[in-house]
C-alpha positions as CSV (number, residue, x, y, z in Angstrom):
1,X,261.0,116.0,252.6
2,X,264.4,116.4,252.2
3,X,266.6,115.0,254.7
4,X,269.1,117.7,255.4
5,X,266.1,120.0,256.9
6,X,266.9,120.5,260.6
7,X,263.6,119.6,262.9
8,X,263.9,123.6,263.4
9,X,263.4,124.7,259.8
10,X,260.7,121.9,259.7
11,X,259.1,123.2,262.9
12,X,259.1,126.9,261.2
13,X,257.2,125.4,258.1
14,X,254.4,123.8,260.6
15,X,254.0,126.9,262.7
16,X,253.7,129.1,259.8
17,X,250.9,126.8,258.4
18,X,248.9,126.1,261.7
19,X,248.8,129.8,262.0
20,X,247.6,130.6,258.8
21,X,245.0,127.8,258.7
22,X,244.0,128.6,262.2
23,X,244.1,132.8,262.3
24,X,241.0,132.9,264.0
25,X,242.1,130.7,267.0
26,X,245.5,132.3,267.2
27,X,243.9,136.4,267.3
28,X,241.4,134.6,269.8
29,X,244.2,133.6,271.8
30,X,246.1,136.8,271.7
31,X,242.8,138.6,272.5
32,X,242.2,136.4,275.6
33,X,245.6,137.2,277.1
34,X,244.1,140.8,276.8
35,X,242.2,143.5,275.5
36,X,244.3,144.7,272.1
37,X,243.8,146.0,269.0
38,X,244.8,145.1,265.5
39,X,248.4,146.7,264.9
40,X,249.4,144.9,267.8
41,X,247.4,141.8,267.1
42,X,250.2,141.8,264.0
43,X,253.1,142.4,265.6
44,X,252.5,139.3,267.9
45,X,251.4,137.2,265.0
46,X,254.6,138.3,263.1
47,X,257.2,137.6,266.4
48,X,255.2,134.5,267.7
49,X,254.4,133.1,265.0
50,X,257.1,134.3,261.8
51,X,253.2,135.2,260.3
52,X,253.5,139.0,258.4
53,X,249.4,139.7,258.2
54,X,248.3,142.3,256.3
55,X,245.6,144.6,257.3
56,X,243.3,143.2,254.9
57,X,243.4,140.1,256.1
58,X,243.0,140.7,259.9
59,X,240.4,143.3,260.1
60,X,237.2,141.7,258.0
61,X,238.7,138.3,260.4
62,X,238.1,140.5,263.2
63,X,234.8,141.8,261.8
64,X,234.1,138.1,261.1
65,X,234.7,137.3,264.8
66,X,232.8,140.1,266.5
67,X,229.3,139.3,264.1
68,X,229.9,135.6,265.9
69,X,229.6,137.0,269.0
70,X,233.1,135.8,270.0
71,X,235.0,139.1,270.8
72,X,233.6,142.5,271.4
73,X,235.6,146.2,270.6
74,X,234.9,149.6,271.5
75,X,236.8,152.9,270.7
76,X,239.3,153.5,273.6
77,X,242.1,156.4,273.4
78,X,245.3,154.3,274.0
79,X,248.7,156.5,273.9
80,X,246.5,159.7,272.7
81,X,245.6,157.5,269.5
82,X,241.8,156.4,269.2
83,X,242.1,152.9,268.6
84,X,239.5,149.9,268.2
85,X,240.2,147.5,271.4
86,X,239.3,144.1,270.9
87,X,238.2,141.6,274.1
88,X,237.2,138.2,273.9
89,X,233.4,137.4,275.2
90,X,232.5,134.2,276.9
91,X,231.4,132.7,273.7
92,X,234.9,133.7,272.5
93,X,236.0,131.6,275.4
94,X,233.3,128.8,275.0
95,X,234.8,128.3,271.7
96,X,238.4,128.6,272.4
97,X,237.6,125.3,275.2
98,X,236.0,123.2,272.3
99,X,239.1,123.6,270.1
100,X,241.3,122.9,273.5
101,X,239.1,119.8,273.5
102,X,239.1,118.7,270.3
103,X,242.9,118.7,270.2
104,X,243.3,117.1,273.2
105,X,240.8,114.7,272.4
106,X,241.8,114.0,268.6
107,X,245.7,114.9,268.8
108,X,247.5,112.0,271.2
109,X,250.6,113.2,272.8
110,X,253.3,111.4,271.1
111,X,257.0,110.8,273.2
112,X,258.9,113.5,271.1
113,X,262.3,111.4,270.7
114,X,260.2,108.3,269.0
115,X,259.7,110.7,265.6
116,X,262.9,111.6,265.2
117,X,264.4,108.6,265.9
118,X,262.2,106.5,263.3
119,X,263.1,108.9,260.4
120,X,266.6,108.5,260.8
């Protein structure tokens, strides 16, 4: 690492990975806030999370997600467009609790000033 990377830049870099390691979790999340489909699934991803997805990633994820019983669609007309609107089920939910679990569970919460502090 080098050291004149500011804890933003470095921050940037983790988000970037966490979401692209955990896509599922993230599109989950985004779909439990609310009913959405996959254009605006990437927008979010892209402003939350500095993410670009590309259709071909996001759409067999979603199909993915859907056979696994964790999030439903249907064809809805949403601003005279027919789109595919995705809503999380309750085993979309179930599973969204275990991973809240196993992070809290597996990640201690750490005082933030000690980090920074011992890599000076």
């Amino acid at each position: 690492m080098k050291n004149n990377q500011s804890a933003d830049v470095l921050i940037d870099q983790i988000k970037r990975r966490f979401s692209k390691s955990f896509l599922d979790i993230l599109t989950l999340q985004l779909i439990e806030a609310g009913p959405t489909w996959g254009y605006e699934i990437i927008k979010k991803t892209e402003t939350q999370y500095q993410v670009k997805l590309r259709h071909g990633a996001l759409y067999p994820m979603l199909n993915e997600l859907e056979a696994r019983g964790l999030v439903k669609s249907k064809r809805e007309l949403q601003k005279g467009r027919a789109r595919k609107v995705y809503e999380i089920t309750k085993d979309g939910n179930r599973y969204l609790e275990a991973y809240y679990d196993f992070m809290r569970q597996h990640t201690p919460m750490q005082p933030q000033s000690s980090h920074m502090e011992n890599s000076q």
